[in-house]
C-alpha positions as CSV (number, residue, x, y, z in Angstrom):
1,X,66.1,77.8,-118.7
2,X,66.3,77.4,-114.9
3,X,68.8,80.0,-113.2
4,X,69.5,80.1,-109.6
5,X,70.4,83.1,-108.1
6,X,73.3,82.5,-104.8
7,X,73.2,85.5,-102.5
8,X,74.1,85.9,-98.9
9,X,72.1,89.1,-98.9
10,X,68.4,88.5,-99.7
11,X,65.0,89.5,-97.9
12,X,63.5,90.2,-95.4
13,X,66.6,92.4,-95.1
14,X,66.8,95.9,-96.8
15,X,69.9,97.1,-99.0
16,X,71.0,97.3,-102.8
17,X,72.0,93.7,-103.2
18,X,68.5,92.2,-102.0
19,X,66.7,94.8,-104.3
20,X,68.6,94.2,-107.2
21,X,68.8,89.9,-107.1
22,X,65.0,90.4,-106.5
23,X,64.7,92.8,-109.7
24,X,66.5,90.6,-111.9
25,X,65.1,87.3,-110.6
26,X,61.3,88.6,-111.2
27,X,62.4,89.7,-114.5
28,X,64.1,86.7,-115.8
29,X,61.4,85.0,-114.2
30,X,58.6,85.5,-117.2
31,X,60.7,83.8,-119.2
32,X,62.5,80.9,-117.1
33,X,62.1,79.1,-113.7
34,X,64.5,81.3,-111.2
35,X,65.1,80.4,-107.8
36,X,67.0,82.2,-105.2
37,X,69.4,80.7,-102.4
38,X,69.8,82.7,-99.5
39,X,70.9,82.2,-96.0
40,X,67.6,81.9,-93.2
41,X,67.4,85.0,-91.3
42,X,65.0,84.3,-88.5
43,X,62.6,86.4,-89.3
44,X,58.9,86.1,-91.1
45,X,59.4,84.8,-94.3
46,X,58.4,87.4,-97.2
47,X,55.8,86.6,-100.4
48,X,57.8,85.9,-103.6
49,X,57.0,84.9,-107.5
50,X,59.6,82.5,-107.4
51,X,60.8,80.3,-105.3
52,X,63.2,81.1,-102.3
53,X,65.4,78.2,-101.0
54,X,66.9,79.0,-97.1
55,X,70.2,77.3,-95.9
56,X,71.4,77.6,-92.7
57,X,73.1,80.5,-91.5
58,X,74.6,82.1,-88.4
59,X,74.2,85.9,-87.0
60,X,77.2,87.5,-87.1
61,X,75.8,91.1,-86.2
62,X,72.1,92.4,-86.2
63,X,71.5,92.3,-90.0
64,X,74.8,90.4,-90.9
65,X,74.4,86.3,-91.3
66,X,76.9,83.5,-92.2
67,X,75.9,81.5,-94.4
68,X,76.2,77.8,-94.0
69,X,75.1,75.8,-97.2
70,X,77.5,72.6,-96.8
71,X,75.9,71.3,-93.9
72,X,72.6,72.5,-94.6
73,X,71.1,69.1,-96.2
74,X,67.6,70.5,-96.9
75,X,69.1,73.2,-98.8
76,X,71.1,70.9,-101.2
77,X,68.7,68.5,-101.9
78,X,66.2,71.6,-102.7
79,X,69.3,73.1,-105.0
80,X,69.9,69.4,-106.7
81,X,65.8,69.3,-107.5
82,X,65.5,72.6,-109.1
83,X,68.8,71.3,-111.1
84,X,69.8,75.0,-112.9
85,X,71.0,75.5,-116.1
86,X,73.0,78.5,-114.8
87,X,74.3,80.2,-111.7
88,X,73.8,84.0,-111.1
89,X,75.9,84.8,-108.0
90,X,75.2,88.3,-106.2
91,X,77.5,88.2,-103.7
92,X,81.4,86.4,-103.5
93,X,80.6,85.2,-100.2
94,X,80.1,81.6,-98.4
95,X,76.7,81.0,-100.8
96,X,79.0,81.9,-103.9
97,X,81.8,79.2,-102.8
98,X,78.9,76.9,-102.5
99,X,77.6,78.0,-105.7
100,X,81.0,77.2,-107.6
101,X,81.7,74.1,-106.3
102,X,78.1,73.2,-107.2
103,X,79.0,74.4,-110.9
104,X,82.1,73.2,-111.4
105,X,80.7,69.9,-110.4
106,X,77.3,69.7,-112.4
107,X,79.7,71.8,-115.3
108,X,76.8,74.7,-115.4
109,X,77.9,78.4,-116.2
110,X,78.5,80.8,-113.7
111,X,78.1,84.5,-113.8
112,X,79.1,87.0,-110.5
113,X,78.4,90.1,-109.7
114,X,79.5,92.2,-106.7
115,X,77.2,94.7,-105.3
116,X,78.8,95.8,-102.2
117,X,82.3,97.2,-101.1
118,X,83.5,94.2,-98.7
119,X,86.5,95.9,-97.5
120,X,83.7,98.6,-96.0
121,X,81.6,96.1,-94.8
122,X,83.7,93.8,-93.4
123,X,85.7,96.4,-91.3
124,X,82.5,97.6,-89.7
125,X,81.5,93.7,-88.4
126,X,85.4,92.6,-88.0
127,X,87.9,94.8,-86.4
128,X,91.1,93.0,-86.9
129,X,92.5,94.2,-90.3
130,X,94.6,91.3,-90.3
131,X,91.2,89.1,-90.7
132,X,89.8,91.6,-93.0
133,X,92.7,91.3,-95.6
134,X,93.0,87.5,-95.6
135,X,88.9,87.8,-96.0
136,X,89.5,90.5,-99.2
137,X,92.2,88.0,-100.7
138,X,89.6,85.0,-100.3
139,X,87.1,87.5,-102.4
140,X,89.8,87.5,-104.6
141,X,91.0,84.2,-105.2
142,X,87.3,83.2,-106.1
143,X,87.0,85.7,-108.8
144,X,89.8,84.8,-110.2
């Protein structure tokens, strides 16, 4: 089975989510071909089992990026190759509503999970809790 994990928090950057998507992708990886899709961070590419395919993000803050995977054509065109079987979303962020539309296209299972508590996060990069709520009810609406 191919799976392709989506994250918008992967390595070289340090925290739960980009632990546990690597733990679980080298794990399912004995079995299956795994990939994960992960916004670039500018920084020095790490070593990995599997392969790791980069779209194009923005920084928002020092170790917060946007990801951009729509107009990131090398991205896509690596995503179409590796053709999953099943999506494994980490995060319900820009690379998850990539990840969906993807799925819902090429009718291929998705599974989420959310590692982090965006209300949190998002209030210490965004200080308007206007923009905050309308992000939390986007979060929402995904998962639904």
């Amino acid at each position: 089975m191919k799976i392709a994990f989506f994250t918008d928090s992967y390595f070289p950057g340090v925290g739960g989510t980009e632990k546990a998507t690597y733990g679980l992708a080298e794990a399912l990886s004995k079995d299956n071909e795994v990939a994960v899709c992960c916004p670039y961070y500018y920084r020095k590419e790490v070593e990995s089992p599997f392969p790791i395919f980069r779209t194009k993000s923005l920084r928002l803050a020092r170790n917060d990026f946007f990801a951009m995977p729509e107009i990131s054509f090398r991205f896509k065109r690596k995503v179409k190759n590796f053709a999953p079987d099943i999506i494994h979303c980490q995060t319900p962020s820009p690379m998850a509503a990539y990840a969906l539309k993807y799925a819902k296209k090429h009718n291929i299972p998705v599974v989420i999970t959310v590692h982090t508590k965006f209300r949190t996060a998002f209030s210490r990069s965004i200080k308007s809790k206007y923009i905050v709520e309308r992000m939390m009810k986007n979060i929402a609406k995904k998962l639904d």
